[in-house]
PDB file of N, CA, C and O in Angstrom, chain B, residues numbered from 101:
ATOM      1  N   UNK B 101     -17.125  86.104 -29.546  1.00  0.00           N
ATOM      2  CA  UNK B 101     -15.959  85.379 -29.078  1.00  0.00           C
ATOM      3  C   UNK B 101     -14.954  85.239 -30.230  1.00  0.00           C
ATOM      4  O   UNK B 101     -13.730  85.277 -30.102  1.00  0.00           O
ATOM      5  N   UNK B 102     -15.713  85.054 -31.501  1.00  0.00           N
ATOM      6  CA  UNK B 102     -14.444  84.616 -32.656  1.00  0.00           C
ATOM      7  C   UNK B 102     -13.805  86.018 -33.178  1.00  0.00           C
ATOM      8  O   UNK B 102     -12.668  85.931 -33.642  1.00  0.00           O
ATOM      9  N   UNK B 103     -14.423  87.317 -33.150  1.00  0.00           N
ATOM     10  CA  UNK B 103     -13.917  88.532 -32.986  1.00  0.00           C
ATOM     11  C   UNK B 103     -12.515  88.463 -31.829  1.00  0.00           C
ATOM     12  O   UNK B 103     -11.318  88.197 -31.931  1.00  0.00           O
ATOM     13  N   UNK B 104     -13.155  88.740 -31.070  1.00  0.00           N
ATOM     14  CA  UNK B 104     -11.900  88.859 -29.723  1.00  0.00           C
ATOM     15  C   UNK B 104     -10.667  88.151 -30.175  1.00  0.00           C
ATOM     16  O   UNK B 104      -9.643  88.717 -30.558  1.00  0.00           O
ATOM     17  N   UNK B 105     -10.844  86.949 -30.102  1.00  0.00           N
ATOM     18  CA  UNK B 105     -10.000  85.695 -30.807  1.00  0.00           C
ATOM     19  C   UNK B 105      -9.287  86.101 -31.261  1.00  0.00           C
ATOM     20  O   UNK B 105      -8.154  85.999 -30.791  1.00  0.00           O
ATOM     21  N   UNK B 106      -9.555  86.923 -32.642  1.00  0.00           N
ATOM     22  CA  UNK B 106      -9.002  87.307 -33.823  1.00  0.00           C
ATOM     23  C   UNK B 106      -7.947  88.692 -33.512  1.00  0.00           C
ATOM     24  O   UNK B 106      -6.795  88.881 -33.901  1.00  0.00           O
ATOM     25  N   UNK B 107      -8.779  89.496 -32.713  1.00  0.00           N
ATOM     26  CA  UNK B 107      -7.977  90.435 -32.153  1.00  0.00           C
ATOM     27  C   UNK B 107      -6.986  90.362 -31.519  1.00  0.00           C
ATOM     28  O   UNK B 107      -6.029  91.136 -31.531  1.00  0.00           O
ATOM     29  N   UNK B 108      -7.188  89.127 -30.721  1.00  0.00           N
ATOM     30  CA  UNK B 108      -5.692  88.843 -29.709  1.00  0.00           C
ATOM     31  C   UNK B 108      -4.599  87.999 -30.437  1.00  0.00           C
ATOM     32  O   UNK B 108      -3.436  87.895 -30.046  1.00  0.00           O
ATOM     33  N   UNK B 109      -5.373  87.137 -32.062  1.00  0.00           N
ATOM     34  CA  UNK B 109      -4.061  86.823 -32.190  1.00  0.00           C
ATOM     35  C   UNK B 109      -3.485  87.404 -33.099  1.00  0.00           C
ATOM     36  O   UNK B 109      -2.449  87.011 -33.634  1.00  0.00           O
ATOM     37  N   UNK B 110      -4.222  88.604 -33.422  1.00  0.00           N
ATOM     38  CA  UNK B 110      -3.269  89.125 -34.851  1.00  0.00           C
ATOM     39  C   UNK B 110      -2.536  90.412 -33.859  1.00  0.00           C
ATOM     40  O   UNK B 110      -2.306  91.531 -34.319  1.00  0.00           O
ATOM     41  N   UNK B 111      -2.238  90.017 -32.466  1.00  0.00           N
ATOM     42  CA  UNK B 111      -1.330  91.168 -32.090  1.00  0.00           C
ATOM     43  C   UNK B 111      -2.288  92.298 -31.369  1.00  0.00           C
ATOM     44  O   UNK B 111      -1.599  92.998 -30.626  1.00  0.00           O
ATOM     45  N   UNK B 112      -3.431  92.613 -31.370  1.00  0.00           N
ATOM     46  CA  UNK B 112      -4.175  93.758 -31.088  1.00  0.00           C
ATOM     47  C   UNK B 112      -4.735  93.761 -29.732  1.00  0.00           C
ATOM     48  O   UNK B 112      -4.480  92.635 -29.306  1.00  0.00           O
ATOM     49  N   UNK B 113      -5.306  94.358 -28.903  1.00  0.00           N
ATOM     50  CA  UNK B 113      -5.899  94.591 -27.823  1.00  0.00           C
ATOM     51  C   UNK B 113      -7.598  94.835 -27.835  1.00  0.00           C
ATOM     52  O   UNK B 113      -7.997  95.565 -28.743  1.00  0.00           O
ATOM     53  N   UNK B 114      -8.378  94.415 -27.125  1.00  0.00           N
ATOM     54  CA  UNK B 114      -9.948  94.829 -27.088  1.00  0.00           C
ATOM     55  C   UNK B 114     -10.371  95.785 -25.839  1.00  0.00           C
ATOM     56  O   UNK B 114     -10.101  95.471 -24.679  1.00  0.00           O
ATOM     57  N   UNK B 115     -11.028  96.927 -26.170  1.00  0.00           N
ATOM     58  CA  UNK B 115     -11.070  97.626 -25.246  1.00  0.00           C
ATOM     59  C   UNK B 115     -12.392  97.729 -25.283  1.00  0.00           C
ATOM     60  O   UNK B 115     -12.692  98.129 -26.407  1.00  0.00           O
ATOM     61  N   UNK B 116     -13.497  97.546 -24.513  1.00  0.00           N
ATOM     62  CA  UNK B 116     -14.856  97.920 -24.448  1.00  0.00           C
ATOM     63  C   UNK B 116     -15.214  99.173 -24.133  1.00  0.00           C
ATOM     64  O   UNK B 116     -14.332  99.863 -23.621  1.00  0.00           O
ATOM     65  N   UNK B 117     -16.570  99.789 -24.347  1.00  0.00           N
ATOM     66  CA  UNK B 117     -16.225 100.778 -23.530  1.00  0.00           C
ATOM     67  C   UNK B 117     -17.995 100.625 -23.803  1.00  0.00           C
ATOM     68  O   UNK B 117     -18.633 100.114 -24.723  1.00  0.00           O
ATOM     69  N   UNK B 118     -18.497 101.480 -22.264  1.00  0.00           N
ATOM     70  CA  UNK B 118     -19.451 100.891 -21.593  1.00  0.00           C
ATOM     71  C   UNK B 118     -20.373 102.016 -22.216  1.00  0.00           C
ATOM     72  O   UNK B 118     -19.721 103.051 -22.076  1.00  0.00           O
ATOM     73  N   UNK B 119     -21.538 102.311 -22.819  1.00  0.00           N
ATOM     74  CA  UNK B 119     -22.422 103.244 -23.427  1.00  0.00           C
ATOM     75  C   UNK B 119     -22.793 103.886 -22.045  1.00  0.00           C
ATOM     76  O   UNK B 119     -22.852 105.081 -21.757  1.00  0.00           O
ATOM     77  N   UNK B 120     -22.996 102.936 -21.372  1.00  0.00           N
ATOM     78  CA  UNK B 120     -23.480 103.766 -20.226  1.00  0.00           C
ATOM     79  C   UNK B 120     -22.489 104.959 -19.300  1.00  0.00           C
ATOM     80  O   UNK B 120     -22.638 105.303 -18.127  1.00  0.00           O
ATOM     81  N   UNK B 121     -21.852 105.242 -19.921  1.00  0.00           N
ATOM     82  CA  UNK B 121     -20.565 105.954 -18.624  1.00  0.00           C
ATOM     83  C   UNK B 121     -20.907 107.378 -19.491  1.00  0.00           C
ATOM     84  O   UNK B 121     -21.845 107.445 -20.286  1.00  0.00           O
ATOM     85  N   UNK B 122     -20.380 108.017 -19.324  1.00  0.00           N
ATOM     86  CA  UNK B 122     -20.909 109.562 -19.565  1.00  0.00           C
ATOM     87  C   UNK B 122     -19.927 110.251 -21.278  1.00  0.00           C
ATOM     88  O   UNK B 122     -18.952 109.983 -21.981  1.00  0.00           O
ATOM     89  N   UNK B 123     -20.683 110.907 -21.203  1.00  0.00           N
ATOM     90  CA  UNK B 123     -19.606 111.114 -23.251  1.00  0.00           C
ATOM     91  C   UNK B 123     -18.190 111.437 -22.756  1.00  0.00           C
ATOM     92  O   UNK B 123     -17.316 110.703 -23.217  1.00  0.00           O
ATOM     93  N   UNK B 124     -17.717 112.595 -21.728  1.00  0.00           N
ATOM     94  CA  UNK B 124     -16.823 112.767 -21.510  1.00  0.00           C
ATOM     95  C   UNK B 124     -15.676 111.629 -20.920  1.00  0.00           C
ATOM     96  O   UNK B 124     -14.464 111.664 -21.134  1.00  0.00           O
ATOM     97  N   UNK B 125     -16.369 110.688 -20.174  1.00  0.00           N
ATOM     98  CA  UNK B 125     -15.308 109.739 -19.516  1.00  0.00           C
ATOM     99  C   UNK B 125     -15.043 108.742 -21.079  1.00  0.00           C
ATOM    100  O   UNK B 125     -13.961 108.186 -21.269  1.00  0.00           O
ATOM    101  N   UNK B 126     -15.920 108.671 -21.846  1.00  0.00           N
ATOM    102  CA  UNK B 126     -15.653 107.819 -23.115  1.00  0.00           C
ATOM    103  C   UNK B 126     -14.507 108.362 -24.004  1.00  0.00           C
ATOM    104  O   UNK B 126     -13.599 107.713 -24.525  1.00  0.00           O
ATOM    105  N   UNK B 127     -14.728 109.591 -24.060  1.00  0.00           N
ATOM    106  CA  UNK B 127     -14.202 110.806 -24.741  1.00  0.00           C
ATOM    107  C   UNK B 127     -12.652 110.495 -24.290  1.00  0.00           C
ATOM    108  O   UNK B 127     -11.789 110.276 -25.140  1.00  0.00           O
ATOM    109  N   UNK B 128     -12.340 110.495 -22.723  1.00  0.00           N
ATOM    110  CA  UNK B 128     -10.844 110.730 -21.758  1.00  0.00           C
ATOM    111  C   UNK B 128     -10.690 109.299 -22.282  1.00  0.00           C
ATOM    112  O   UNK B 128      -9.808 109.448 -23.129  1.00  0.00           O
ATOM    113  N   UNK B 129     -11.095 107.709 -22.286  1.00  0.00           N
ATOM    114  CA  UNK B 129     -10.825 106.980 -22.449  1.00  0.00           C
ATOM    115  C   UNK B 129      -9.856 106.319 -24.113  1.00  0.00           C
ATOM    116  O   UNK B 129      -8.950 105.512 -24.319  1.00  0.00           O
ATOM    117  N   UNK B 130     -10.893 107.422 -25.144  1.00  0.00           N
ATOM    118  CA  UNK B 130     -10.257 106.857 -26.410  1.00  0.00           C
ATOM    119  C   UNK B 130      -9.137 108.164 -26.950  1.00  0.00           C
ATOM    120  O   UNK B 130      -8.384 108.107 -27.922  1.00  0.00           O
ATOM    121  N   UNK B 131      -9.325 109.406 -25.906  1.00  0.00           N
ATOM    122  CA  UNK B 131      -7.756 109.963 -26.219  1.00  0.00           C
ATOM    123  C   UNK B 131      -6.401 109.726 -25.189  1.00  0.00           C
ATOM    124  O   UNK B 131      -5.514 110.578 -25.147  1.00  0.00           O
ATOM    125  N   UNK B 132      -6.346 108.578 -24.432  1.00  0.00           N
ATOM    126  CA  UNK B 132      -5.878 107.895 -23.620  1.00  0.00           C
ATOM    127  C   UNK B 132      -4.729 106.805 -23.901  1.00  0.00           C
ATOM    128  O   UNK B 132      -3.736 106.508 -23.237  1.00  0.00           O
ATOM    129  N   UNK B 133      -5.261 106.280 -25.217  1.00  0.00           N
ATOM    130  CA  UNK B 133      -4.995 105.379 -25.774  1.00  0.00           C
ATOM    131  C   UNK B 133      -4.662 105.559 -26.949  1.00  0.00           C
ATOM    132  O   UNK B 133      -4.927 106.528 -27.660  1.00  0.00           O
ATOM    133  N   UNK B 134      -3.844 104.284 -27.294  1.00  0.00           N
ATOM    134  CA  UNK B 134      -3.487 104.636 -29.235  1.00  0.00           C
ATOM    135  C   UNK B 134      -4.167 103.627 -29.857  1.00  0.00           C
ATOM    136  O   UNK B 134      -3.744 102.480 -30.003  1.00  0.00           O
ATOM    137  N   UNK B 135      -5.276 104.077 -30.242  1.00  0.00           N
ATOM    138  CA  UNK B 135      -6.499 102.765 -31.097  1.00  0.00           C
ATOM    139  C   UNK B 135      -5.881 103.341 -32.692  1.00  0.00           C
ATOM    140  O   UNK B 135      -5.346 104.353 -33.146  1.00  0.00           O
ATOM    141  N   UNK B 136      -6.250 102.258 -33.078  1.00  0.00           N
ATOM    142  CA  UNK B 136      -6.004 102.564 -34.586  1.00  0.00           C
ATOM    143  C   UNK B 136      -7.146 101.854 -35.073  1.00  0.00           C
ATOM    144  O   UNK B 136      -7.322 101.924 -36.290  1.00  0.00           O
ATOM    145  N   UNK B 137      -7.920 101.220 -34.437  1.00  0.00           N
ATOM    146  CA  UNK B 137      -9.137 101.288 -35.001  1.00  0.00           C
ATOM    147  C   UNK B 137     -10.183 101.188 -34.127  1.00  0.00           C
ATOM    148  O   UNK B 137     -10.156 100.519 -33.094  1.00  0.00           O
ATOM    149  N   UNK B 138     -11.577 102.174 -34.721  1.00  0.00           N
ATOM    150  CA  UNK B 138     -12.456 101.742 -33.533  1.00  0.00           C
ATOM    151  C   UNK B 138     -13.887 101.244 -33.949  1.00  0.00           C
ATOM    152  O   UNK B 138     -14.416 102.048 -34.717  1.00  0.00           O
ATOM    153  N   UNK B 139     -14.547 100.314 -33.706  1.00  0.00           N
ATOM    154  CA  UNK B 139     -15.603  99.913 -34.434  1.00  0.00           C
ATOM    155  C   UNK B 139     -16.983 100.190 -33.408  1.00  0.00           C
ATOM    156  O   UNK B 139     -17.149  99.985 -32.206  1.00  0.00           O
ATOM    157  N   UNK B 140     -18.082 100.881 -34.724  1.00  0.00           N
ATOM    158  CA  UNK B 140     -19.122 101.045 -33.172  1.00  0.00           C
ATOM    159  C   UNK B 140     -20.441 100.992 -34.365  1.00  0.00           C
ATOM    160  O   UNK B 140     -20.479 100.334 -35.405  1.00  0.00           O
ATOM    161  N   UNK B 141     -21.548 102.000 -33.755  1.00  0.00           N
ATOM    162  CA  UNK B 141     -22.848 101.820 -34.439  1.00  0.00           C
ATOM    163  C   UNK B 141     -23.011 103.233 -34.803  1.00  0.00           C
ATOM    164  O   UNK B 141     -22.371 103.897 -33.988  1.00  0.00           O
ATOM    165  N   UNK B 142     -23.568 103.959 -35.642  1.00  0.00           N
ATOM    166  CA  UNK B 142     -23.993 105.045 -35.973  1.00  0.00           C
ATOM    167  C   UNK B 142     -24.646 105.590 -34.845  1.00  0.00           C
ATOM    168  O   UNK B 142     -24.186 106.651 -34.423  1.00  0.00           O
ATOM    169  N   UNK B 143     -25.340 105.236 -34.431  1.00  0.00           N
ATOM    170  CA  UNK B 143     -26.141 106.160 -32.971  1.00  0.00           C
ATOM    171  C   UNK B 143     -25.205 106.001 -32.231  1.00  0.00           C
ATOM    172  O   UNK B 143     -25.413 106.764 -31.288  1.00  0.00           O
ATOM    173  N   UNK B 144     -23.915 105.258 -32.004  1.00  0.00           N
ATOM    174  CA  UNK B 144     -23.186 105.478 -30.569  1.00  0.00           C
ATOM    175  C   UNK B 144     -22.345 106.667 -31.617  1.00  0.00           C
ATOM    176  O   UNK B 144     -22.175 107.714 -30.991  1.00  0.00           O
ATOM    177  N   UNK B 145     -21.920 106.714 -32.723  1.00  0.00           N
ATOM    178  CA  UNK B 145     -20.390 107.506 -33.002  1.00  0.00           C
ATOM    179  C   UNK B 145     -21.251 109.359 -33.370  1.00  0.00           C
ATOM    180  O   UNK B 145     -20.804 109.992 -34.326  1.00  0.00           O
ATOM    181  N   UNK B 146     -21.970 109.744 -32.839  1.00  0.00           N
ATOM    182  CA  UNK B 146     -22.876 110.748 -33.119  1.00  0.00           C
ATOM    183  C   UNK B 146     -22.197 111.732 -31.801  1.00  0.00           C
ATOM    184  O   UNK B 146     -21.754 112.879 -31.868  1.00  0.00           O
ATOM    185  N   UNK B 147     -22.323 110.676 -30.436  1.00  0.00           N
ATOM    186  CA  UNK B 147     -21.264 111.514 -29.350  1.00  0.00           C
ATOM    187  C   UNK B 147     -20.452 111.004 -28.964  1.00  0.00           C
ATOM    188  O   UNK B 147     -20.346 110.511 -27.841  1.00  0.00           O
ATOM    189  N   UNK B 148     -19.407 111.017 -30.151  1.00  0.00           N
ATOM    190  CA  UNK B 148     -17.975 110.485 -29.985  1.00  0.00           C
ATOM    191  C   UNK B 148     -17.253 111.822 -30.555  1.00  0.00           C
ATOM    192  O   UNK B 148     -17.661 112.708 -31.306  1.00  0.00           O
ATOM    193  N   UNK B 149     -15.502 111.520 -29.621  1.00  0.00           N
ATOM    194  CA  UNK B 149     -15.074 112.317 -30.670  1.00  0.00           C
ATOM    195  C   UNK B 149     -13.803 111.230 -30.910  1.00  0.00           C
ATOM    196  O   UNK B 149     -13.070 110.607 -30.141  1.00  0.00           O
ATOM    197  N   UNK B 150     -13.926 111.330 -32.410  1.00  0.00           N
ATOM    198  CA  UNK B 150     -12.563 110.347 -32.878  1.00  0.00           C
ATOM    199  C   UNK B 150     -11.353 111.363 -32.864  1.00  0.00           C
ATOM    200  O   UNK B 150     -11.379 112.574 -33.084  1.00  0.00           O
ATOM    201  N   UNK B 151     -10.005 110.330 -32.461  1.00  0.00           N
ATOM    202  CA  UNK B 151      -9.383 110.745 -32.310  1.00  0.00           C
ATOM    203  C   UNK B 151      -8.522 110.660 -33.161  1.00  0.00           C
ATOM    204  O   UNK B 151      -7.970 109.561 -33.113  1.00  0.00           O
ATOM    205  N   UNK B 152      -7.875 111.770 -34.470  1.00  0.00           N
ATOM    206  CA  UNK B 152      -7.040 111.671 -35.262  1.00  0.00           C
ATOM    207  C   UNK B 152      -6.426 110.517 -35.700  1.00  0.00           C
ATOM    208  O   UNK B 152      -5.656 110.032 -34.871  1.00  0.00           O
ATOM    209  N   UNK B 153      -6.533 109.895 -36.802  1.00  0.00           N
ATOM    210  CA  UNK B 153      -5.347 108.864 -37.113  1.00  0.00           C
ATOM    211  C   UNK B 153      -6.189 107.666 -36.762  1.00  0.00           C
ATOM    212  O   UNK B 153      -5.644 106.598 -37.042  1.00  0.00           O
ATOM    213  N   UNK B 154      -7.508 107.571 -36.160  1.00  0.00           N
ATOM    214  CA  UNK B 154      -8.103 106.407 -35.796  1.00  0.00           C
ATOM    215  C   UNK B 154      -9.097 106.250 -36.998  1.00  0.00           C
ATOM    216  O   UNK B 154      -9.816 107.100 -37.522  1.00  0.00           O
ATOM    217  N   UNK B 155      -8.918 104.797 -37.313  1.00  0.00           N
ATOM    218  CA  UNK B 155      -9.855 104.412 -38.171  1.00  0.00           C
ATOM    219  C   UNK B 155     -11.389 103.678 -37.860  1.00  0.00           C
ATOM    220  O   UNK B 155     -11.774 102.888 -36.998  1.00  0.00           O
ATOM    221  N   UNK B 156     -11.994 104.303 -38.922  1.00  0.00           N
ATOM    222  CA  UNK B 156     -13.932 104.003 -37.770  1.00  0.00           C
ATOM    223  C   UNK B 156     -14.473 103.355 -38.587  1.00  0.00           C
ATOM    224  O   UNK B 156     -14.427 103.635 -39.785  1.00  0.00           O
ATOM    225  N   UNK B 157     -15.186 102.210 -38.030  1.00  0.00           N
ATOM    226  CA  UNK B 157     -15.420 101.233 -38.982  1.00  0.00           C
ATOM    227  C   UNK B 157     -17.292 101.367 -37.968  1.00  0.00           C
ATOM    228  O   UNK B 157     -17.521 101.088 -36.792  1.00  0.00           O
ATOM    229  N   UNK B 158     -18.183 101.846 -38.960  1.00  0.00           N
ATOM    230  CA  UNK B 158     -19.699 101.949 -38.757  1.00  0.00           C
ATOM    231  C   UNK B 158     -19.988 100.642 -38.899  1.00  0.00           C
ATOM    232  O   UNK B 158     -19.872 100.415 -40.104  1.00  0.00           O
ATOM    233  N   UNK B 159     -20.420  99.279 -38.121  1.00  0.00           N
ATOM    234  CA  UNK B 159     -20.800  98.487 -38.108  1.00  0.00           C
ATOM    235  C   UNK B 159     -21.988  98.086 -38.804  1.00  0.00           C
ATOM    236  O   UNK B 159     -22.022  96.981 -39.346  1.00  0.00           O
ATOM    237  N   UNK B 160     -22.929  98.841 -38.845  1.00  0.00           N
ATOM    238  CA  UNK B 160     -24.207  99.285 -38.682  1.00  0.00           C
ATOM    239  C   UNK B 160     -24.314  99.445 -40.487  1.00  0.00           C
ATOM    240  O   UNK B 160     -25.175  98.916 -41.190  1.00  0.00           O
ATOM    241  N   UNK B 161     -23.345 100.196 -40.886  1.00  0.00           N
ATOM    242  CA  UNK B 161     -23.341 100.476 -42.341  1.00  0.00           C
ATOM    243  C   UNK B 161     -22.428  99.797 -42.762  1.00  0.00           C
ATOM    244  O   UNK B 161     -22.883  99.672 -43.898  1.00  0.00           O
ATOM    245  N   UNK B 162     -21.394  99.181 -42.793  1.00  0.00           N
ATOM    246  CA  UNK B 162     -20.693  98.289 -43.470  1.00  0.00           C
ATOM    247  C   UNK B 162     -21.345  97.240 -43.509  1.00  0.00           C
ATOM    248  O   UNK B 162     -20.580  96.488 -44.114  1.00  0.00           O
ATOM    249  N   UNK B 163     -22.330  96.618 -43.253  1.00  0.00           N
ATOM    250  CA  UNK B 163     -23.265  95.446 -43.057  1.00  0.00           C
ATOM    251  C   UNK B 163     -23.836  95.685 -44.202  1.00  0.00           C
ATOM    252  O   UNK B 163     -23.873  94.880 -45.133  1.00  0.00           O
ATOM    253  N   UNK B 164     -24.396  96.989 -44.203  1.00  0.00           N
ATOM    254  CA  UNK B 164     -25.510  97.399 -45.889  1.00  0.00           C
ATOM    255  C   UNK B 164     -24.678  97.913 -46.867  1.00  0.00           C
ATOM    256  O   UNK B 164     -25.292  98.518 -47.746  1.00  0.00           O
ATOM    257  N   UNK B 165     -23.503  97.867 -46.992  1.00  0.00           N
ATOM    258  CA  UNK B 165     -22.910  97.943 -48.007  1.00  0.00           C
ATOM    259  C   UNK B 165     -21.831  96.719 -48.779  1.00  0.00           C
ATOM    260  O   UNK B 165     -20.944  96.772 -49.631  1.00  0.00           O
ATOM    261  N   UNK B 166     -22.430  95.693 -48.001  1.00  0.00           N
ATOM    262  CA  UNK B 166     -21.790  94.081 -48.187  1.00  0.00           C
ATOM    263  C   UNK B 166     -22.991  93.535 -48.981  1.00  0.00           C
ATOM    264  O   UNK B 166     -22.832  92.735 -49.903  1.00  0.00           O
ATOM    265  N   UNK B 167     -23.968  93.905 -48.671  1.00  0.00           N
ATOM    266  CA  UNK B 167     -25.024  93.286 -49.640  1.00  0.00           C
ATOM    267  C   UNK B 167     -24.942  93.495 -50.465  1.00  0.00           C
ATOM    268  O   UNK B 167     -25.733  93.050 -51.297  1.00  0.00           O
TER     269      UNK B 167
END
């Protein structure tokens, strides 16, 4: 909740996107849009394709590199 929060008031939008829907409809969804950033887990960004100019923030590993 304090994520979201943060997103809506510094101006930004939250877009979910459901693991379960198929690579390609994920795929049509984030070249659809103009993300400038997208945050996920190492096993989800394996069948992703990022889309130029978007910045990827590995959740998963920025956690172990804060320690």
């Amino acid at each position: 909740i304090g994520c979201m929060l943060g997103i809506i008031k510094s101006g930004g939008s939250y877009t979910p996107l459901d693991t379960q829907n198929p690579p390609s409809r994920i795929d049509k969804m984030l070249s659809g849009g103009t993300f400038s950033v997208l945050i996920t887990t190492s096993s989800l960004l394996e069948g992703l394709e990022v889309v130029e100019g978007t910045d990827v923030i590995v959740i998963d590993l920025a956690s172990t590199k804060l320690l």
